[in-house]
N, CA, C and O atoms as a MOPAC input file, in Angstrom:
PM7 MOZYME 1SCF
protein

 N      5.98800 1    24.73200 1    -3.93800 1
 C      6.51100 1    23.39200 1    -3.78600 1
 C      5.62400 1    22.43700 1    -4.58300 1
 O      4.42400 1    22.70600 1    -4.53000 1
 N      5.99100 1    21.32800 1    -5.34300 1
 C      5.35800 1    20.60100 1    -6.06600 1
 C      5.62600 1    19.31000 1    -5.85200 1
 O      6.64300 1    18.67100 1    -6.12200 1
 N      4.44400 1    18.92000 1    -5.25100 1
 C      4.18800 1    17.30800 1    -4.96800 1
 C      4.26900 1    16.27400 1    -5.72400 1
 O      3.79100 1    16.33200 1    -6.85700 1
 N      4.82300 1    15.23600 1    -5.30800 1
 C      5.26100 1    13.93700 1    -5.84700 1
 C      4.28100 1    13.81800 1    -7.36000 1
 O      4.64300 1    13.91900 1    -8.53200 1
 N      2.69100 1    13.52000 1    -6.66300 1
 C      1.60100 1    13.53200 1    -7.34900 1
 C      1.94800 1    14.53100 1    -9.13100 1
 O      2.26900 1    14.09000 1   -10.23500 1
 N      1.69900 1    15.86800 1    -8.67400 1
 C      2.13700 1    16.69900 1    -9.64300 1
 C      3.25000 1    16.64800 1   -10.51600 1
 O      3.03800 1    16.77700 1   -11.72100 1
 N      4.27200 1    16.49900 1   -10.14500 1
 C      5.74700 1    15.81600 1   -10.66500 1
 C      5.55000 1    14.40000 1   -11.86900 1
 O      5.95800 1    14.22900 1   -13.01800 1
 N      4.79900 1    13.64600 1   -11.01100 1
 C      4.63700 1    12.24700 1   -11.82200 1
 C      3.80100 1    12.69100 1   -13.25300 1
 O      4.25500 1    12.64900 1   -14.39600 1
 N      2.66900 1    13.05300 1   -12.89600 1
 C      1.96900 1    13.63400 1   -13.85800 1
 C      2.05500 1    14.58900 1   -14.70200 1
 O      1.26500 1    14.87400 1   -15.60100 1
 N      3.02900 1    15.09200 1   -14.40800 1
 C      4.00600 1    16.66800 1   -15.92100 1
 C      4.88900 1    15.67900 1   -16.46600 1
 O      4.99000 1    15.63000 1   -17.69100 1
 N      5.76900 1    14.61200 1   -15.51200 1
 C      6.52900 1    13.87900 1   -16.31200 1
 C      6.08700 1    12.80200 1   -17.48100 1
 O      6.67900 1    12.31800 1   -18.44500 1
 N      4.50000 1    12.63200 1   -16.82100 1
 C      3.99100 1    11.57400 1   -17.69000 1
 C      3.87000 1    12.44200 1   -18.93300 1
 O      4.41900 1    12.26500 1   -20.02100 1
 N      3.07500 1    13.38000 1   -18.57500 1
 C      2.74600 1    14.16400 1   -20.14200 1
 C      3.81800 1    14.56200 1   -20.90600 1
 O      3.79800 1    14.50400 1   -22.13600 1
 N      4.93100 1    15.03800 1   -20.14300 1
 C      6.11700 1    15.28100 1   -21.31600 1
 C      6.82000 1    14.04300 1   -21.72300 1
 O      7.86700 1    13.91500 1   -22.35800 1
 N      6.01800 1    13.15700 1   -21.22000 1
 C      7.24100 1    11.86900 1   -22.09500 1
 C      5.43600 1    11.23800 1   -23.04500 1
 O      5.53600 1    10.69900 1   -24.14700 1
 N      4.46400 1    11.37400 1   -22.59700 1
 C      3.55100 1    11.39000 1   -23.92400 1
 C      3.28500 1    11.67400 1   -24.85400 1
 O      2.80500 1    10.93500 1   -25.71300 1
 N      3.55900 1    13.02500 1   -24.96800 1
 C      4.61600 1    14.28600 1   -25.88600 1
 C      5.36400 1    14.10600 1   -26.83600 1
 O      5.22800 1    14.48300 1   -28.00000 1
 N      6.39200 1    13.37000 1   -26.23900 1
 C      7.84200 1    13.09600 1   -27.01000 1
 C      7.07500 1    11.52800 1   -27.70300 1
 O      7.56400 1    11.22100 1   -28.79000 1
 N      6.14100 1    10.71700 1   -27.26100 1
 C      6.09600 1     9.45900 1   -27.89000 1
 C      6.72300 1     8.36800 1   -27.24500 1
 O      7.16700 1     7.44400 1   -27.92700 1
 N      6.81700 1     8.36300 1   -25.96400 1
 C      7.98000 1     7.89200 1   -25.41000 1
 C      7.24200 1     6.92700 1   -24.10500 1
 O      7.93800 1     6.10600 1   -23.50800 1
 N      5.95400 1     7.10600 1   -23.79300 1
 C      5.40300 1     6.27200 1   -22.76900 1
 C      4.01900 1     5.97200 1   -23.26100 1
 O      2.98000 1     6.51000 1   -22.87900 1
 N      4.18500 1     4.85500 1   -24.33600 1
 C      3.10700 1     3.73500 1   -24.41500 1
 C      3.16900 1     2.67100 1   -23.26300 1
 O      2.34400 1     1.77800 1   -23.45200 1
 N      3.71400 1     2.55700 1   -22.42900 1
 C      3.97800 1     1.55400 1   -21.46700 1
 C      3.25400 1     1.33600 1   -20.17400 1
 O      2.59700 1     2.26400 1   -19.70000 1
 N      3.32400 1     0.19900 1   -19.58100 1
 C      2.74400 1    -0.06100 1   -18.34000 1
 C      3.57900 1     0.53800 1   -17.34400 1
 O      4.66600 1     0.97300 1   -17.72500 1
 N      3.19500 1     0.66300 1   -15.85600 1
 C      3.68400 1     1.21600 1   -15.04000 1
 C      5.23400 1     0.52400 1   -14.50400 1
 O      6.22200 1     1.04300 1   -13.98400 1
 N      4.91800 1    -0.84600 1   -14.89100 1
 C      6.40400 1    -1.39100 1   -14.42600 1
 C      7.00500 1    -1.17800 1   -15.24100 1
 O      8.17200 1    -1.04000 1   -14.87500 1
 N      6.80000 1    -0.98500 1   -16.85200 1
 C      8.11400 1    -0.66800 1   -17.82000 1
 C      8.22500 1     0.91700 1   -17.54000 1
 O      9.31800 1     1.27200 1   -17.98100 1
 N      7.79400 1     1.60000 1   -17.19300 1
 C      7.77500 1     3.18900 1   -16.37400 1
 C      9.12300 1     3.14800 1   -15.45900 1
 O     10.18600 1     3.74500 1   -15.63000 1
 N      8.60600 1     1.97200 1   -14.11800 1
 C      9.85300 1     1.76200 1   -13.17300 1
 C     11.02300 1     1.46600 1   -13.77700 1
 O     12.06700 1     2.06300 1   -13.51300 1
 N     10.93400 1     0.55800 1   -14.59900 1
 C     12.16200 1    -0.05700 1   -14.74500 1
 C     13.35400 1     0.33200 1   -15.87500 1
 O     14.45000 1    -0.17400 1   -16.11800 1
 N     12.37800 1     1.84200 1   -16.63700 1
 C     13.18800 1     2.12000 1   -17.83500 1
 C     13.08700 1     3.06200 1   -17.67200 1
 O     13.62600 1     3.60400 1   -18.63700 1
 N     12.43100 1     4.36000 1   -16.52900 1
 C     13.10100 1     5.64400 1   -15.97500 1
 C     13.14400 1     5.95300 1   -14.72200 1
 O     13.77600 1     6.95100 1   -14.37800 1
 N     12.48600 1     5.16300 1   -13.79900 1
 C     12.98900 1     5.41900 1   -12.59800 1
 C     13.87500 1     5.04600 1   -11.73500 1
 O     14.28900 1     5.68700 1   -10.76900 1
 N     14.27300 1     3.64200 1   -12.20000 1
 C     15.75100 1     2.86800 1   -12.01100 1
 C     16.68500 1     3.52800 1   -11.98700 1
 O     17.38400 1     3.71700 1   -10.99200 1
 N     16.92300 1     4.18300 1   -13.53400 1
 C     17.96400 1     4.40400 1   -14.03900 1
 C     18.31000 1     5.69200 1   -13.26900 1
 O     19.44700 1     5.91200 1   -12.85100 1
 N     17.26500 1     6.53700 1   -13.10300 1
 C     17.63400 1     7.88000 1   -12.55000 1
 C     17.76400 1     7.48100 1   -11.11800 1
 O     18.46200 1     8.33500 1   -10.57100 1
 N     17.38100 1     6.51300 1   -10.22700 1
 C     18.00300 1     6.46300 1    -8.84200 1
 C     19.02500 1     5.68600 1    -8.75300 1
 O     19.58200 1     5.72000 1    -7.65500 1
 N     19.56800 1     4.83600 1    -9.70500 1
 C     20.63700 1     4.18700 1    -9.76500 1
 C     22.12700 1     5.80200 1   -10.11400 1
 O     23.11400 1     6.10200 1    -9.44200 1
 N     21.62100 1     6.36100 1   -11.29500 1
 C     22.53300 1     7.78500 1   -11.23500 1
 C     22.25500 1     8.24000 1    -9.88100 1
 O     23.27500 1     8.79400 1    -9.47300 1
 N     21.53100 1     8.25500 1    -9.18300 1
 C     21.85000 1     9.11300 1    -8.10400 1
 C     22.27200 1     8.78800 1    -6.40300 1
 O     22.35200 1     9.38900 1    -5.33200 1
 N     22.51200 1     7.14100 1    -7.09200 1
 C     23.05900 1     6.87700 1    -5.80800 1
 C     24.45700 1     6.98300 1    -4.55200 1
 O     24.71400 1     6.86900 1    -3.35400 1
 N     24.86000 1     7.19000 1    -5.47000 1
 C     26.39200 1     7.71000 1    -4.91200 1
 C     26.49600 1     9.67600 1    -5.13000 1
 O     27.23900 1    10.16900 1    -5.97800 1
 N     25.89400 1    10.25800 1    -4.49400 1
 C     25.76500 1    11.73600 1    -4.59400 1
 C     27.17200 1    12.46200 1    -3.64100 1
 O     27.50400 1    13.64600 1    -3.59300 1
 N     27.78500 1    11.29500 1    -2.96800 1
 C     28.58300 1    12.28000 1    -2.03600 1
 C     30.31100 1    12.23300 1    -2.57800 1
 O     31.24700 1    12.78600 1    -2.00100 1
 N     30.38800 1    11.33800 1    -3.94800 1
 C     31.42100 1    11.58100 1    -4.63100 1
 C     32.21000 1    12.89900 1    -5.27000 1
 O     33.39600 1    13.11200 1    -5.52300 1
 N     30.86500 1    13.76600 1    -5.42600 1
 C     31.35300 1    15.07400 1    -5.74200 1
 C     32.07600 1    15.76600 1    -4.71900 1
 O     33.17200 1    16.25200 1    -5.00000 1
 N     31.61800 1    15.86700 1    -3.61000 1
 C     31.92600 1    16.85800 1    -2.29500 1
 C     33.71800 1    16.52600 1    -1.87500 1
 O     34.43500 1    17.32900 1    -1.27700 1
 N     34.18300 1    15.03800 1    -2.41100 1
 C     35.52700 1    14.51400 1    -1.86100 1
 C     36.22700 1    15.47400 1    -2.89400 1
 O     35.87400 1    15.65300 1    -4.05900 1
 N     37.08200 1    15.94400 1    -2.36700 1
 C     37.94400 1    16.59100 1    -3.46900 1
 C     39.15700 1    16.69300 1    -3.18100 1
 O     39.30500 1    16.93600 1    -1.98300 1
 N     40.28300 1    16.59900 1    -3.85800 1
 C     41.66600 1    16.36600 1    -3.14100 1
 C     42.49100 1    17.13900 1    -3.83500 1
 O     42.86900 1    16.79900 1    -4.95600 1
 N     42.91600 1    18.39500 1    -3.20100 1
 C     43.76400 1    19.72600 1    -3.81500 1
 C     45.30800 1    19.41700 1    -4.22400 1
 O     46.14100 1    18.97700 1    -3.43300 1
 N     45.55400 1    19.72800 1    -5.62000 1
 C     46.84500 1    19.12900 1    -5.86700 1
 C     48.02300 1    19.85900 1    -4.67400 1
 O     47.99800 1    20.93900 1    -4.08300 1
 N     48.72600 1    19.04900 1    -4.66500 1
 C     50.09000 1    19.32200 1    -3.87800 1
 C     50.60200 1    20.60300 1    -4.81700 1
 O     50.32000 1    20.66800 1    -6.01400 1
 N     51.48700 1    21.73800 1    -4.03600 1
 C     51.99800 1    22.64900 1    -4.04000 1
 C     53.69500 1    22.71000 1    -3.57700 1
 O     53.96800 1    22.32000 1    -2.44200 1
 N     54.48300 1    23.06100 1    -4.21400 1
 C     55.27200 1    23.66100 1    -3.19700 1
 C     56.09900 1    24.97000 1    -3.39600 1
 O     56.15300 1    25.48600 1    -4.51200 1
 N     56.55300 1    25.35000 1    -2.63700 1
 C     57.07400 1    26.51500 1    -2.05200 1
 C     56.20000 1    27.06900 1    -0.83600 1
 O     55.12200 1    26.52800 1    -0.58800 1
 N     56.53300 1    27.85300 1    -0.28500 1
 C     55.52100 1    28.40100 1     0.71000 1
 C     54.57900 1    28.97400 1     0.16600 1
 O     53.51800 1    28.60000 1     0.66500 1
 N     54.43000 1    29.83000 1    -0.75600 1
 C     52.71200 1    30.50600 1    -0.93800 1
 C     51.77900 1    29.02900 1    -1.56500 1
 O     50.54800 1    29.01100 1    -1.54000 1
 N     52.63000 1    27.84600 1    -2.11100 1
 C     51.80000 1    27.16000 1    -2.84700 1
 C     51.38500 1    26.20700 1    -1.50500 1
 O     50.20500 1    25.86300 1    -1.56900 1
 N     52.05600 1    25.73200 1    -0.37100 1
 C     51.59700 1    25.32400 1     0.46600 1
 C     50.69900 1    25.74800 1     1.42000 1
 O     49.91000 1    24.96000 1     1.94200 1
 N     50.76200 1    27.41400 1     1.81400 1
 C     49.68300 1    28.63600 1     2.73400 1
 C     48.42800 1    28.01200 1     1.26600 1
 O     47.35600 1    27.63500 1     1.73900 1
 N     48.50400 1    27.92200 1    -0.04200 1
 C     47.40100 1    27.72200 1    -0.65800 1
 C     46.81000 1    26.57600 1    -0.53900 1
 O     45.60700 1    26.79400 1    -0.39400 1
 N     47.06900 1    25.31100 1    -0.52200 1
 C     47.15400 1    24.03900 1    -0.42500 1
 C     46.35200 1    24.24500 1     0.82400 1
 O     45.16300 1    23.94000 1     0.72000 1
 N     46.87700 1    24.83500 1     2.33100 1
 C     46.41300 1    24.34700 1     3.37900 1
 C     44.94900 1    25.49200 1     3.46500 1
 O     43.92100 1    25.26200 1     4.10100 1
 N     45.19100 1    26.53400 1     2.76300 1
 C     43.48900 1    27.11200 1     2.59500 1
 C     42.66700 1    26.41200 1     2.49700 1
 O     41.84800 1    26.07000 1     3.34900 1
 N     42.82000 1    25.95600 1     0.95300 1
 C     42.00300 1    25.10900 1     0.08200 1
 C     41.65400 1    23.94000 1     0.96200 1
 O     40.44700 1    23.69800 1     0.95200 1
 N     42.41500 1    23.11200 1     1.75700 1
 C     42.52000 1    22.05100 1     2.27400 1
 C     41.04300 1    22.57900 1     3.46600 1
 O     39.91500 1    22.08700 1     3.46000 1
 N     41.58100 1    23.73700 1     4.41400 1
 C     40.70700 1    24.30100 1     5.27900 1
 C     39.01800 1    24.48700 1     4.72100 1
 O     38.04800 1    24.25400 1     5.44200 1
 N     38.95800 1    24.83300 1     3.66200 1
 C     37.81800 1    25.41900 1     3.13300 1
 C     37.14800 1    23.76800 1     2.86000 1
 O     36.08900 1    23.52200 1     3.43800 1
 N     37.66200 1    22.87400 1     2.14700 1
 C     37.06600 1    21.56700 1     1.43000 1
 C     36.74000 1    20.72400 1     2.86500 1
 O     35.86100 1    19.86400 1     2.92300 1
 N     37.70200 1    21.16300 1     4.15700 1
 C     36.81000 1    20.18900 1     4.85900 1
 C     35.73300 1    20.67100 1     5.91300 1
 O     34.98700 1    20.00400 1     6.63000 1
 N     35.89000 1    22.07900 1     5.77800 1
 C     35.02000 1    22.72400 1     6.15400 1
 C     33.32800 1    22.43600 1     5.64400 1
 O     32.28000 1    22.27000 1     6.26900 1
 N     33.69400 1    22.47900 1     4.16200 1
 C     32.16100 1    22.44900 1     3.16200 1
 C     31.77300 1    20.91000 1     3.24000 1
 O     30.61100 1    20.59900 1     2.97600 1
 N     32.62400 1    20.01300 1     3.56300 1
 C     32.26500 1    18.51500 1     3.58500 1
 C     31.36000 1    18.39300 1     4.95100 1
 O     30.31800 1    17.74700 1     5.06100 1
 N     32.24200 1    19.44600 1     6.32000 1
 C     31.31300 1    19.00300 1     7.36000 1
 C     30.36700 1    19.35900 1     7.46600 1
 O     29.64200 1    18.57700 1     8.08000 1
 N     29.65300 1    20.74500 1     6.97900 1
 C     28.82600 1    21.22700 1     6.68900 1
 C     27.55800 1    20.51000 1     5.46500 1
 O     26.37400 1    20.84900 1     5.45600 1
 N     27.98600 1    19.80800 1     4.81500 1
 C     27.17200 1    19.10600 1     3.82400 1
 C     26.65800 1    17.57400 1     4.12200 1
 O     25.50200 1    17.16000 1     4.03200 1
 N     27.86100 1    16.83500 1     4.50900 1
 C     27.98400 1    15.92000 1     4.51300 1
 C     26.67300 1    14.75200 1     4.92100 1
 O     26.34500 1    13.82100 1     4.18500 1
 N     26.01400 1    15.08700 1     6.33700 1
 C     25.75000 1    14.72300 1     6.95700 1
 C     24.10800 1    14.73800 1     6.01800 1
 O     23.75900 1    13.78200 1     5.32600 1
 N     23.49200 1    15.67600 1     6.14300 1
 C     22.37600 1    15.54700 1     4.67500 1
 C     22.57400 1    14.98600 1     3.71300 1
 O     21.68700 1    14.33900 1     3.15700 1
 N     23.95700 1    15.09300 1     3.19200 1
 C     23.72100 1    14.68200 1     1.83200 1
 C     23.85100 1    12.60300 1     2.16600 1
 O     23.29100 1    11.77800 1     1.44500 1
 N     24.60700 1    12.29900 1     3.24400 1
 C     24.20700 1    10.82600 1     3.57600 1
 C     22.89800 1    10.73500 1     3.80900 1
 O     22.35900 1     9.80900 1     3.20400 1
 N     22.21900 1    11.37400 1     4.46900 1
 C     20.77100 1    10.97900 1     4.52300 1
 C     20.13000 1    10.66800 1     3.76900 1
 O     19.34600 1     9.72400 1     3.86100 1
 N     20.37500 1    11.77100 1     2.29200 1
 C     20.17100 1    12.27400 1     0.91200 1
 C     20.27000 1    10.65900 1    -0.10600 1
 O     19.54900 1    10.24600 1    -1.01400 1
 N     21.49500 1    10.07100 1     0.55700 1
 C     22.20100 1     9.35700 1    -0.02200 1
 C     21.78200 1     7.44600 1     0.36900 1
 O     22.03500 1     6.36300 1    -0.15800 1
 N     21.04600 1     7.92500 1     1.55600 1
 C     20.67000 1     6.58200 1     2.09800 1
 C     19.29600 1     6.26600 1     1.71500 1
 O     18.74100 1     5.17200 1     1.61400 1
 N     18.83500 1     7.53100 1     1.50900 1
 C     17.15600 1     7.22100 1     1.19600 1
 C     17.30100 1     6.70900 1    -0.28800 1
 O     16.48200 1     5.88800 1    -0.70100 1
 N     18.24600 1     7.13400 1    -1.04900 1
 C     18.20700 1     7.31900 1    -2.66900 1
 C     18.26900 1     5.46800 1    -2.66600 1
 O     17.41400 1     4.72800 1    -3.15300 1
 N     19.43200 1     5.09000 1    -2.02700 1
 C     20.12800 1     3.89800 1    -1.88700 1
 C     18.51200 1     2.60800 1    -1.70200 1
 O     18.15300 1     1.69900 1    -2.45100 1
 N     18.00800 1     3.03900 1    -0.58500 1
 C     17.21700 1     2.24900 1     0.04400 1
 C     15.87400 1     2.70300 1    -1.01600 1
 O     15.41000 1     1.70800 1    -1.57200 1
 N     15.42600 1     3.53700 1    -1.25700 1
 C     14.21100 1     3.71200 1    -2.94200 1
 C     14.51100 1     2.96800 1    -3.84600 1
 O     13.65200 1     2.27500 1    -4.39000 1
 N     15.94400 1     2.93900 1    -4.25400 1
 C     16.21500 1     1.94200 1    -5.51900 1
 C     16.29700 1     0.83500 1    -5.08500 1
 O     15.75500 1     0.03400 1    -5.84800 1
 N     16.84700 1     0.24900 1    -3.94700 1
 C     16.24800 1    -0.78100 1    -3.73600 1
 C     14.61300 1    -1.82500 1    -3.60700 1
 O     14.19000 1    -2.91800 1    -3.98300 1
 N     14.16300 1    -0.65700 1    -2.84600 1
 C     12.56500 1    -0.60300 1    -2.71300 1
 C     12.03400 1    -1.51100 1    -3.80200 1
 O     11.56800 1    -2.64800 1    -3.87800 1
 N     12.44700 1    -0.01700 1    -4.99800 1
 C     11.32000 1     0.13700 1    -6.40600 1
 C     11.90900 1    -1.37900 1    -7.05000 1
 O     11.15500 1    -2.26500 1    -7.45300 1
 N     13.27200 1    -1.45900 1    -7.05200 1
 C     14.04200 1    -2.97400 1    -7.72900 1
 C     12.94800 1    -3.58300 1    -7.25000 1
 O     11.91000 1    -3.33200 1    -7.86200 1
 N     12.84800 1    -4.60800 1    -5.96000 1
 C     12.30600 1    -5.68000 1    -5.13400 1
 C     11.16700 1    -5.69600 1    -5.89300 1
 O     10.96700 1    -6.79300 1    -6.41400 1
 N      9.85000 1    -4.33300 1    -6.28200 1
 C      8.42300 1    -4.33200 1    -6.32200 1
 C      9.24700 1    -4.83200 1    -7.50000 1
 O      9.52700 1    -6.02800 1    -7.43000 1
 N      9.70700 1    -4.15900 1    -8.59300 1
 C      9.64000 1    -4.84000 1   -10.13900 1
 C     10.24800 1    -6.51200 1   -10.16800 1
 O     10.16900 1    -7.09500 1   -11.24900 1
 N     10.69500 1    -7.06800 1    -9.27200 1
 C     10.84800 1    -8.19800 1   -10.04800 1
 C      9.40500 1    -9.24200 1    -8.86300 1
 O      8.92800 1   -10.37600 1    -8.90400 1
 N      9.22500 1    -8.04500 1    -7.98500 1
 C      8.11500 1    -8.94200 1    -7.15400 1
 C      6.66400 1    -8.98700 1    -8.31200 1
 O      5.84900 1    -9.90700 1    -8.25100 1
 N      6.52100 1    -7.62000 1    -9.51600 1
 C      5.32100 1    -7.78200 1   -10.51500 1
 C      6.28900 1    -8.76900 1   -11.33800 1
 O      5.68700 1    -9.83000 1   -11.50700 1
 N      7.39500 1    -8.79700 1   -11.83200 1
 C      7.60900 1   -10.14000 1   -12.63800 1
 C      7.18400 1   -11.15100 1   -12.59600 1
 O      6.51600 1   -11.69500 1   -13.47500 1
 N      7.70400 1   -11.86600 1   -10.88100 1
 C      7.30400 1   -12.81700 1   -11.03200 1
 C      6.13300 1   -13.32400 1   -10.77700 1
 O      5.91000 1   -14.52800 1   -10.90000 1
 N      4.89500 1   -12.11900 1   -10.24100 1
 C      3.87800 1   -12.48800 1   -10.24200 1
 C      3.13200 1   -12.87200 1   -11.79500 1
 O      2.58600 1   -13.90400 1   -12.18500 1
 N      3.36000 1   -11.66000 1   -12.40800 1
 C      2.93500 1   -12.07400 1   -13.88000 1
 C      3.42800 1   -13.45100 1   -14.35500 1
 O      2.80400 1   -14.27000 1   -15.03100 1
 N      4.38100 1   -13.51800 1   -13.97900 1
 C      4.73400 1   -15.37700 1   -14.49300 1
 C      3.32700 1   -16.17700 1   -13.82100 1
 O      2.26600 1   -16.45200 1   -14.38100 1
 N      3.68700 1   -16.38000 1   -12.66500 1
 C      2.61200 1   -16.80800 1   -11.87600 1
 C      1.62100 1   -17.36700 1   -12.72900 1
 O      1.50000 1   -18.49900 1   -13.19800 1
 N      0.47000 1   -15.62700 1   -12.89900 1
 C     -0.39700 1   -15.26600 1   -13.53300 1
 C     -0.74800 1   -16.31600 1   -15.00400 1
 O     -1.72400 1   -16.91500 1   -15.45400 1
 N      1.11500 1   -16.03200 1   -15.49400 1
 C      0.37300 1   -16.98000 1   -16.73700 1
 C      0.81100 1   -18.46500 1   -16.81000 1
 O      0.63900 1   -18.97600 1   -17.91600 1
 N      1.29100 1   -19.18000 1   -15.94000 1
 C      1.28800 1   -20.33300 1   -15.55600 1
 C     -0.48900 1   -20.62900 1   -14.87500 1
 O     -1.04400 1   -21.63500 1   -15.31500 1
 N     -1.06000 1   -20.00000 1   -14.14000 1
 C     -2.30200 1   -19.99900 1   -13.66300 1
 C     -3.26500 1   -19.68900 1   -15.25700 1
 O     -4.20100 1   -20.48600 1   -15.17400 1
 N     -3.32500 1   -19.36900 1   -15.80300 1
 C     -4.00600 1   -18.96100 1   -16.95400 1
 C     -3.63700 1   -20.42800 1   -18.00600 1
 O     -4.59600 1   -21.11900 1   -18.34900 1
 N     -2.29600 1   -20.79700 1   -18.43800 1
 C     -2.17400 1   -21.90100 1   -18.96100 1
 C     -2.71500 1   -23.29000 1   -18.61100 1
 O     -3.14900 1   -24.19600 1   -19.32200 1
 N     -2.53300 1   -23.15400 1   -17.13900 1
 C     -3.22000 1   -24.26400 1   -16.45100 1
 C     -4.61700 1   -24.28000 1   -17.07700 1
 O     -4.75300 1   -24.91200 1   -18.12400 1
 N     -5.42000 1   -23.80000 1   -16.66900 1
 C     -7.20400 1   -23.27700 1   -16.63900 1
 C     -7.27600 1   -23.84900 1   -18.11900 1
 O     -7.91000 1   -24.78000 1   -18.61700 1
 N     -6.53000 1   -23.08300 1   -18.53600 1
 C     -6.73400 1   -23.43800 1   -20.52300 1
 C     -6.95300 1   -25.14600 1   -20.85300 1
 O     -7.77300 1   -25.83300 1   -21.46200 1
 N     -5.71700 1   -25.36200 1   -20.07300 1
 C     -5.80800 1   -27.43000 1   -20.29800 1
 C     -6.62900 1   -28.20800 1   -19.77400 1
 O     -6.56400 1   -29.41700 1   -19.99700 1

């Protein structure tokens, strides 16, 4: 199993690698970790699936299989993958809030720095 810690740090090096992270930690957040929890916020779109209509009788005995099996695997999944789905939801929110909470501190920062100067 490989820890957060470990993860961050293979990712840093393979994007040091490629040339790709001269950056500070908030342009880090905001130009790959956004983006990948923003893709992953809606995860339970895949699992809905809606079996085309059939008819005759074997196409309907198929229909109501298929039908049996998809809500079978939904109840079985479902319930993790909201959890899955709430944490993802509530991280991207999180990480959003900190990046525009270092924005506007850095403003701050250089309104406080301009001041001092005059």
């Amino acid at each position: 199993m490989i820890d957060s810690e470990m993860l961050r740090s293979k990712a840093k090096s393979i994007l040091k690698k490629e040339g790709k992270l001269k950056e500070s930690n908030e342009n880090f957040l905001k130009n790959f970790i956004l983006p990948g929890l923003e893709a992953s916020k809606n995860i339970l779109e895949t699992i809905y699936f809606k079996p085309p209509k059939r008819f005759g009788l074997m196409g309907k005995i198929k229909t109501f299989v298929q039908e049996k099996i998809i809500f079978t695997t939904i109840n079985v999944i479902e319930k993790p993958s909201m959890r899955q789905q709430k944490f993802n939801n509530l991280t991207f929110k999180a990480i959003e809030e900190i990046t525009k909470e270092i924005e506007n501190l850095k403003s701050d920062l250089e309104k406080l720095k301009s001041k001092t100067k005059n």
